[in-house]
C-alpha positions as CSV (number, residue, x, y, z in Angstrom):
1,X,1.0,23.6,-3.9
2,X,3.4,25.9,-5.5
3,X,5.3,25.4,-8.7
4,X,8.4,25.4,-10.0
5,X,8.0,26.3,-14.0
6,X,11.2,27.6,-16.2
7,X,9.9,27.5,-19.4
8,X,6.1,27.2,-21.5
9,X,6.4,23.8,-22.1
10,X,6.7,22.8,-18.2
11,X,2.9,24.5,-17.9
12,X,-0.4,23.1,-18.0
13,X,-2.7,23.6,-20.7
14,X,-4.5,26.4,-19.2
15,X,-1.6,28.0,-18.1
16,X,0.1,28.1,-21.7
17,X,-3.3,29.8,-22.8
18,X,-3.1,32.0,-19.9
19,X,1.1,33.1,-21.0
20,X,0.0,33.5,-24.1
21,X,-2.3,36.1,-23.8
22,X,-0.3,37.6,-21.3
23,X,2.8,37.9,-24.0
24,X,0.1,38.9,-26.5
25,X,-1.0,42.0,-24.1
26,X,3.0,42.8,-23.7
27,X,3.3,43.2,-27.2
28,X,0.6,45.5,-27.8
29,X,2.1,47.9,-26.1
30,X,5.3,47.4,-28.3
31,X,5.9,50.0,-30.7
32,X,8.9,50.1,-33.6
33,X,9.8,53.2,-32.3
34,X,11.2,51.9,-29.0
35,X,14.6,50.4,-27.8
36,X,14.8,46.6,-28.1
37,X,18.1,45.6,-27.2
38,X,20.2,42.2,-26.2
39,X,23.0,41.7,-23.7
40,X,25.3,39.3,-23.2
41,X,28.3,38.8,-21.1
42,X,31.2,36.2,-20.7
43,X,32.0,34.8,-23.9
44,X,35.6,33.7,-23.2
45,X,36.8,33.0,-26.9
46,X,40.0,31.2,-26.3
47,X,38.1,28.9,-24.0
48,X,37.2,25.3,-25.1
49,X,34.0,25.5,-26.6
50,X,33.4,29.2,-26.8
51,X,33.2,28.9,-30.9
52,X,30.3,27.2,-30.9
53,X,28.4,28.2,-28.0
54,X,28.9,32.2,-28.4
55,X,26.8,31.6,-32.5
56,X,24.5,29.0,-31.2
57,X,23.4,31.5,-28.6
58,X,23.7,34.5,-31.2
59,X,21.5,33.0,-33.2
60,X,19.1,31.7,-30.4
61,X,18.7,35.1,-29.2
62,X,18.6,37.8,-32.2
63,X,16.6,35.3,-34.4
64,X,13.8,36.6,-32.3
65,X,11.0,38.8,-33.4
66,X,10.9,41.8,-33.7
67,X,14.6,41.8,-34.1
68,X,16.4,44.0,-31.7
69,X,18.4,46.9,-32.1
70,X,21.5,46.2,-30.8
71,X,23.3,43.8,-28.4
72,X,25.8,44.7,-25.9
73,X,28.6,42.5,-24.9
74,X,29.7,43.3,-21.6
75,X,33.1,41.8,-20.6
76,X,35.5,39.1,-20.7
77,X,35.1,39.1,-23.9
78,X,38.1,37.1,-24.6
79,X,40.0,34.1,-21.9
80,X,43.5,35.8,-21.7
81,X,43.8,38.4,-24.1
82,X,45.8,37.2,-26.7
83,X,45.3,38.7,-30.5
84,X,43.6,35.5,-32.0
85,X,40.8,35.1,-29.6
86,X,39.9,39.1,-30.5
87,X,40.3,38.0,-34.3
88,X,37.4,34.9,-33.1
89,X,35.5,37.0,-31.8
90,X,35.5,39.6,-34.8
91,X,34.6,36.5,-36.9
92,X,31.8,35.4,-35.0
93,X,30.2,38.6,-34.9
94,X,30.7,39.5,-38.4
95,X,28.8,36.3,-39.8
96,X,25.6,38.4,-40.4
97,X,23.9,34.8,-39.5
98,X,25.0,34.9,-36.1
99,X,24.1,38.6,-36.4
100,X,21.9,40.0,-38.8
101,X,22.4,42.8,-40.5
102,X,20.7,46.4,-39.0
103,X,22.2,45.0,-35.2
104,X,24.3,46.8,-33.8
105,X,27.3,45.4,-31.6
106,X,28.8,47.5,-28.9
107,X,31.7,45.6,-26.3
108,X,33.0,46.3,-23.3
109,X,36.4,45.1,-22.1
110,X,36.9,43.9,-18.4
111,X,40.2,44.6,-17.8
112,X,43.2,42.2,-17.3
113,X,43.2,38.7,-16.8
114,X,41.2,38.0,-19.7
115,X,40.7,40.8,-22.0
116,X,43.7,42.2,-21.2
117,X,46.6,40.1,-21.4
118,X,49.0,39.7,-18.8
119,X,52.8,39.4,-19.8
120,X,55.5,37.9,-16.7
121,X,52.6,38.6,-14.2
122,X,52.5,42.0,-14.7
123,X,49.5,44.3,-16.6
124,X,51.0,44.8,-20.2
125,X,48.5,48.3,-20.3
126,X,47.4,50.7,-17.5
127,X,44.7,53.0,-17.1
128,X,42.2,52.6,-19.9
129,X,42.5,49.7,-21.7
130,X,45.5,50.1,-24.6
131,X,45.0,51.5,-28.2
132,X,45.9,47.7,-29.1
133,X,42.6,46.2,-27.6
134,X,40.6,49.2,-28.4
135,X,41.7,49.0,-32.3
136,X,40.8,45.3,-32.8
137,X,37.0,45.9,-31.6
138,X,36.7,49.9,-33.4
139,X,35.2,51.0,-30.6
140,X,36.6,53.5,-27.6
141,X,37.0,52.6,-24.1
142,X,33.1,54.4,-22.8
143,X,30.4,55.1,-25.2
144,X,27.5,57.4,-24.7
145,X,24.8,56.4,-27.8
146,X,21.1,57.6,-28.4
147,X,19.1,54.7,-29.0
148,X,15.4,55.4,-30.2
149,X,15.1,58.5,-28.0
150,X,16.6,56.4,-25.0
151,X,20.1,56.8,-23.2
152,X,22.9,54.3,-22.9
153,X,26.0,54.2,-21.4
154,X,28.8,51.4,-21.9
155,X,32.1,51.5,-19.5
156,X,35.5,49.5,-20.2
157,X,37.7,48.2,-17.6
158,X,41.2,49.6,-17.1
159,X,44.3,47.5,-16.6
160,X,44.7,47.1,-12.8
161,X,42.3,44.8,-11.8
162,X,38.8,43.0,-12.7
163,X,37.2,45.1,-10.3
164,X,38.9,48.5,-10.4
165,X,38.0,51.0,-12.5
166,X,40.3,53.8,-12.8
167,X,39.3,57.9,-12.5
168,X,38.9,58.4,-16.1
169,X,35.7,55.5,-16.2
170,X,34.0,57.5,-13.1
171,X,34.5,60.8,-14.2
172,X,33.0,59.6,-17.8
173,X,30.1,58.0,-15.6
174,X,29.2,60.6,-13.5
175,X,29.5,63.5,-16.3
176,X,26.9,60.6,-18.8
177,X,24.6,60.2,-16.1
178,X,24.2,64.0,-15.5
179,X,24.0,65.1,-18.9
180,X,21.2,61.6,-19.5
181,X,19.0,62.8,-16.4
182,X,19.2,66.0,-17.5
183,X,18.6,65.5,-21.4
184,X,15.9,62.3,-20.6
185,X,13.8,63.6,-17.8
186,X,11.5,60.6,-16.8
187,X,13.3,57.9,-18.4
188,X,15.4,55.1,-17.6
189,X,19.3,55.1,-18.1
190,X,20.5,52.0,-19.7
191,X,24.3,51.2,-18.4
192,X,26.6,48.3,-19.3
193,X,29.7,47.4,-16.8
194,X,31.3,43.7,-16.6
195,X,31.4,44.3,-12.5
196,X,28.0,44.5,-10.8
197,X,28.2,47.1,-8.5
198,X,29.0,45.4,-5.1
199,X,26.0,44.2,-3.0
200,X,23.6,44.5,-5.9
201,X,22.0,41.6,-7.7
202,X,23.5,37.8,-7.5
203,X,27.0,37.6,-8.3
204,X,28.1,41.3,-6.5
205,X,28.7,39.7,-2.9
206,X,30.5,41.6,0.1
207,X,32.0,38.1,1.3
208,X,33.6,37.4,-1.8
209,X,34.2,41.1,-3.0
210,X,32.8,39.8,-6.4
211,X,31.4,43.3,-7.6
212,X,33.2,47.0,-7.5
213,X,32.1,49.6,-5.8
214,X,33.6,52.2,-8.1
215,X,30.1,53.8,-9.2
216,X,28.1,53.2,-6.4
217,X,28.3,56.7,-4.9
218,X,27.7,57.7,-8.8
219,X,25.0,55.6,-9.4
220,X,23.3,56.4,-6.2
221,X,22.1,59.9,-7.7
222,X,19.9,58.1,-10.4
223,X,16.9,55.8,-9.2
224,X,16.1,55.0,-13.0
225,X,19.9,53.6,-13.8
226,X,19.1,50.3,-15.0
227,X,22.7,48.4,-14.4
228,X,23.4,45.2,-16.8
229,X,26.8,43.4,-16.0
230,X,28.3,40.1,-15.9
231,X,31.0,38.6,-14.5
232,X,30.0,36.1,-11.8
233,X,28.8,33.9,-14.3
234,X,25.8,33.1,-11.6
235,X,22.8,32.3,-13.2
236,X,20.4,34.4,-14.3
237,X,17.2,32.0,-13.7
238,X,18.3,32.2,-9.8
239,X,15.5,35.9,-8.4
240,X,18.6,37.6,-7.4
241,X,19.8,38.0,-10.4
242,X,17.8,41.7,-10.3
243,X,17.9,43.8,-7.5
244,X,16.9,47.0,-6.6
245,X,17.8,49.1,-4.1
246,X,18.3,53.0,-5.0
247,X,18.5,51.7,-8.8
248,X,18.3,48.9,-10.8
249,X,20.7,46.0,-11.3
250,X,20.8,43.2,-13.8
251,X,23.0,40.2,-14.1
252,X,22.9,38.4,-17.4
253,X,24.1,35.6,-16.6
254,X,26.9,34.3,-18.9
255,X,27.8,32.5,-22.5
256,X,30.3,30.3,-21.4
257,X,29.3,28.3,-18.0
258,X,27.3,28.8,-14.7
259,X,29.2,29.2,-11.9
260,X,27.7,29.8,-7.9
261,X,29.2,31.4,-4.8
262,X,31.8,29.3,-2.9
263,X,29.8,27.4,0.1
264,X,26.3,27.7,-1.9
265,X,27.0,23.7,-2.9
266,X,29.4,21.0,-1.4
267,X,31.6,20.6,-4.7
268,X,32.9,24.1,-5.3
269,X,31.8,27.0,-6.8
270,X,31.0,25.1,-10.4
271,X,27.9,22.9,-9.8
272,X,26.9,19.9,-11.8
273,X,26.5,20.4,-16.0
274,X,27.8,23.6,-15.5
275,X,29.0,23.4,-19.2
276,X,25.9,23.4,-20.6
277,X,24.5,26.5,-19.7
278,X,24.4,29.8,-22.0
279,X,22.2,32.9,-21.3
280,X,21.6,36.1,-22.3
281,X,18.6,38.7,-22.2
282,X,16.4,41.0,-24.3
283,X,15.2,44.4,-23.4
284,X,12.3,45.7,-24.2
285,X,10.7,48.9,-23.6
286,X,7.2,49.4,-23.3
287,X,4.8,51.9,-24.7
288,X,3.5,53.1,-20.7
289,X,7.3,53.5,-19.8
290,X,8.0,50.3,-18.4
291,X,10.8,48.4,-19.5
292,X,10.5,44.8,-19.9
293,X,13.4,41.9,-19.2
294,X,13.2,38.6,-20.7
295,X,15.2,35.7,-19.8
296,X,16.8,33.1,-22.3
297,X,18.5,30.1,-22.2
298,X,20.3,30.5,-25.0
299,X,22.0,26.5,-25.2
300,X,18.1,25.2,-25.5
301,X,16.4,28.4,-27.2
302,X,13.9,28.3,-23.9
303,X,12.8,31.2,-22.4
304,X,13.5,31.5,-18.2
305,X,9.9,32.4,-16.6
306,X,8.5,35.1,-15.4
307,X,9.9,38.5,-17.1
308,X,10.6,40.8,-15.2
309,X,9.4,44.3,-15.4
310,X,11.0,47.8,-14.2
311,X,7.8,49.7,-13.8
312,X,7.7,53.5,-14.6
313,X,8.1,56.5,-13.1
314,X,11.7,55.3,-13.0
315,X,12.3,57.5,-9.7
316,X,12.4,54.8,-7.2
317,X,9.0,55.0,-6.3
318,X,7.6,51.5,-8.2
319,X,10.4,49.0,-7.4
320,X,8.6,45.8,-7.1
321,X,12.2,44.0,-6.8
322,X,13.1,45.2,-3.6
323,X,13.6,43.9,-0.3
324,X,12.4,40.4,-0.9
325,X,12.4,37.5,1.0
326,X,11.7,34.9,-1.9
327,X,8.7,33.7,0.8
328,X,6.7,31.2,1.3
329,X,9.7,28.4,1.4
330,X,9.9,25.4,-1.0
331,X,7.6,22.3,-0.6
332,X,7.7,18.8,-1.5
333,X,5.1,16.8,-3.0
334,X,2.6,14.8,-0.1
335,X,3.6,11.7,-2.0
336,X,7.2,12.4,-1.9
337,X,9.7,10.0,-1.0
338,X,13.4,9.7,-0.1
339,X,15.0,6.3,-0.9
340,X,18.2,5.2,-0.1
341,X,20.8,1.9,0.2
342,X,24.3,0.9,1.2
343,X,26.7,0.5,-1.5
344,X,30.5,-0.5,0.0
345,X,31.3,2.2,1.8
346,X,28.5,4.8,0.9
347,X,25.4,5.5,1.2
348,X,23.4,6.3,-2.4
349,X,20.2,8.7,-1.6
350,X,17.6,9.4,-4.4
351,X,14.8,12.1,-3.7
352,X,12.3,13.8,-5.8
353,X,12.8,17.9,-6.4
354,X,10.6,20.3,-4.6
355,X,9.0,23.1,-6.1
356,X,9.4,26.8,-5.0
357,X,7.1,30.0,-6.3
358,X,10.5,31.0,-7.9
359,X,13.3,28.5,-7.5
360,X,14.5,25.9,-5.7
361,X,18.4,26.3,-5.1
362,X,19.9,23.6,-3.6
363,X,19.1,20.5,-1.3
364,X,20.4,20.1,2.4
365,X,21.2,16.6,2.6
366,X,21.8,15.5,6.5
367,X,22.2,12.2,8.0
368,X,21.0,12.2,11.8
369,X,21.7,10.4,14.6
370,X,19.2,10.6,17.2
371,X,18.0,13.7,15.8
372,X,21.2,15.4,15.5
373,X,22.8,16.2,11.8
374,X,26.2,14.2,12.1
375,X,26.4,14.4,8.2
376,X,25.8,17.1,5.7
377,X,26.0,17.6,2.1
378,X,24.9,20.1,-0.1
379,X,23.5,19.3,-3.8
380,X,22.7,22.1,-6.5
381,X,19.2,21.8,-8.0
382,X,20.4,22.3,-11.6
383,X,17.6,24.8,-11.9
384,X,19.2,26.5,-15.2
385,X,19.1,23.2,-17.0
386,X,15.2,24.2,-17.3
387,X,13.4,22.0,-19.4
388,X,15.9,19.3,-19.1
389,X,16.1,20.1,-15.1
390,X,16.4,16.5,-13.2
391,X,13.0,15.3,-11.8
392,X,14.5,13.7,-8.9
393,X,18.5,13.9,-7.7
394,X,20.7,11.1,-6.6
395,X,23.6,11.8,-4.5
396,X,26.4,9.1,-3.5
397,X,27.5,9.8,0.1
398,X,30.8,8.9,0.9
399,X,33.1,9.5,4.6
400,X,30.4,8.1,6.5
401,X,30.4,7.8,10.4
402,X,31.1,4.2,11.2
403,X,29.0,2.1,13.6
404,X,26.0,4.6,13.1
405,X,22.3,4.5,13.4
406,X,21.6,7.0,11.2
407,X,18.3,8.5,9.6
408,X,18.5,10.5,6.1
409,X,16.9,13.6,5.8
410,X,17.1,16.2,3.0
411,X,15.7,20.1,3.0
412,X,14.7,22.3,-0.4
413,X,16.7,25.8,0.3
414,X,15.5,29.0,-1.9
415,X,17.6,31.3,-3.3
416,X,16.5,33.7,0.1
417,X,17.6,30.6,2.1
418,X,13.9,29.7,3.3
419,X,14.0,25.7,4.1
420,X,11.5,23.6,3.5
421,X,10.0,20.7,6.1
422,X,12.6,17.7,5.5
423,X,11.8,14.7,4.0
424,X,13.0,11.4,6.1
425,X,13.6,8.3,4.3
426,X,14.3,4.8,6.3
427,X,16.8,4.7,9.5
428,X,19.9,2.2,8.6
429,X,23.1,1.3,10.0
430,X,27.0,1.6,8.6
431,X,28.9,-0.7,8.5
432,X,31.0,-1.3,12.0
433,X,34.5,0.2,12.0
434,X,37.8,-1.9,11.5
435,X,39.0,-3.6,14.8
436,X,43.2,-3.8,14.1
437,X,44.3,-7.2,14.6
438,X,45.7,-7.8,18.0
């Protein structure tokens, strides 16, 4: 049977041993004189909330060992751009216990809409973001910086839209990435961009034109461009959430809420206990070349199983990310069992969770007549809660067929869309529908 583990404590005994030395080995090939870094994305100070969950993760995340280098914040940093939330943000990240002292802290802004205010519905700055926005963070727009020997590249948003990035960030792109490949021969590029390239890792989708395609014709050149953005908000436990194709693509998730693609789940595009889900990741470069990513949730302090690992050469030649298929599909346990009962006019359906070699995404939940789905619902896993992940989901089904001899049946779905075999609970009958009074 497969299995369905987030985080150490989930494992059995002899695989905690077996993690352990595992994370043991990884850090013997650490040296001091390699990047370690942090990203983030998504903070939305102005938001409810955002001032206590931006230091709780801070402080989740560079309070590990061996501290990092530097975190990079990439996008939204702010909900709507107005001065105070910048000055919030200023003060969070100045309080040396949210960040210690020797980190360095380099933002991005994502354009208009949040960082970037609007004023009367139209952009109050275009092209690069204004001197204003720029001034209250002390950083410029793009950034080039040298970090331990390694190359990275940050890239701000300009003021026409989330997901347009005007000639000034491509040109700055495309001359960075020349002079890095050229200056860093067999090493990997680090770039930070709120917008996943589009069609990339979860969260960059063609339907829903979530990610830009600005670089992509940039990026194409370079095989060992490692892509971090934000964004989506999608979470980053779900395997999409790399991807390579020609390069490497990150999403980190984000530190205000989770968030899904519209039609993934029956309720809209924010699942259930969205609200309490912060991530973030640390990078870590290995002493062979490889660069190792690490997972956290950063609203339990638990780490998101397995890491993943962009193995050198970093020419395209060792990506162990692409074309997946997220195979075999979820199962549930032999001694599963769907219940279910009438209540007024719904029907209340309880089920344990299935397990999947990665994750389980979301449920299927069907009601058949004669074999035939008349009745479908579909019900978020709440994989990203990890440790504190349901055991067993109960959904309330309401708009029921009347008259109907129905059967319920629900379906794990992957992240890759592989079903599982359904699980049937007992047939029953709703109630007959209202005859009007002659």
């Amino acid at each position: 049977m497969k299995t369905n583990i987030h985080t150490v404590s989930k494992r059995t005994a002899r695989g905690c041993l077996l993690f352990l030395l595992a994370v043991a080995a990884v850090a013997c090939q650490r040296k001091p004189d390699l990047p370690r870094f942090a990203v983030i994305s998504d903070t939305h100070f102005g938001r409810k909330g955002a001032t206590e969950k931006v230091p709780r993760a801070l402080k989740h995340l560079l309070g590990k060992q061996p501290q990092v280098d530097a975190i990079f914040v990439v996008g939204d940093l702010c909900n709507s751009g107005e001065p105070a939330e910048f000055d919030e943000l200023l003060s969070v990240f100045g309080d040396r216990t949210c960040v210690p002292e020797g980190v360095a802290v380099y933002y991005m802004i994502a354009g208009i809409g949040h960082d970037i205010k609007r004023s009367a519905g139209k952009v109050r700055a275009a092209g690069i973001p204004s001197s204003f926005y720029l001034d209250k963070l002390g950083q410029p727009a793009h950034q080039f910086v040298d970090i331990k020997g390694y190359p990275f590249i940050t890239i701000s948003g300009e003021g026409k839209s989330g997901s347009d990035y005007d000639p000034d960030a491509q040109d700055y792109l495309a001359q960075k990435m020349a002079e890095a490949a050229q200056k860093y021969p067999g090493k990997p590029i680090f770039v930070f961009v709120h917008e996943p390239p589009l069609g990339t890792c979860y969260g960059s989708s063609v339907l829903y034109r979530w990610g830009s395609d600005n670089f992509t014709d940039i990026l194409n050149k370079y095989p060992q461009a490692i892509v971090f953005c934000g964004h989506s908000h999608y979470p980053a436990g779900d395997p999409r959430s790399i991807h390579q194709g020609v390069f490497t693509t990150v999403n980190d998730g984000s530190t205000t809420c989770s968030e899904v693609d519209n039609g993934e789940v029956s309720i809209g595009n924010i699942p259930e206990n969205a609200n309490l889900v912060t991530e973030g990741l640390i990078v870590q470069v290995l002493s062979g070349g490889d660069v190792e990513i690490a997972r956290w949730d950063t609203y339990r302090n638990e780490e998101m199983l397995p890491r993943w690992l962009v193995k050198a050469p970093h020419d395209g030649s060792n990506f162990t990310y692409k074309d997946r298929n997220g195979l075999p599909a979820p199962v549930f346990a032999p001694d599963a069992k769907l219940t279910g009962a009438l209540e007024d006019e719904s029907y209340v359906i309880t089920f344990p969770q299935a397990t999947d070699n990665e994750v389980v995404h979301h449920y299927l939940i069907e009601l058949l007549e004669d074999g035939q789905s008349v009745y479908s619902f579909r019900k978020f896993s709440q994989f990203y809660l990890n440790s504190q992940m349901p055991s067993e989901l109960t959904e309330s089904l309401t708009g029921l067929p009347r008259g109907k001899t129905l059967t319920p049946q629900v379906r794990a779905v992957d992240s890759y869309a592989n079903v599982s075999a359904p699980l049937q609970g007992e047939t029953f009958i709703t109630p007959a529908a209202d005859v009007p009074s002659p």
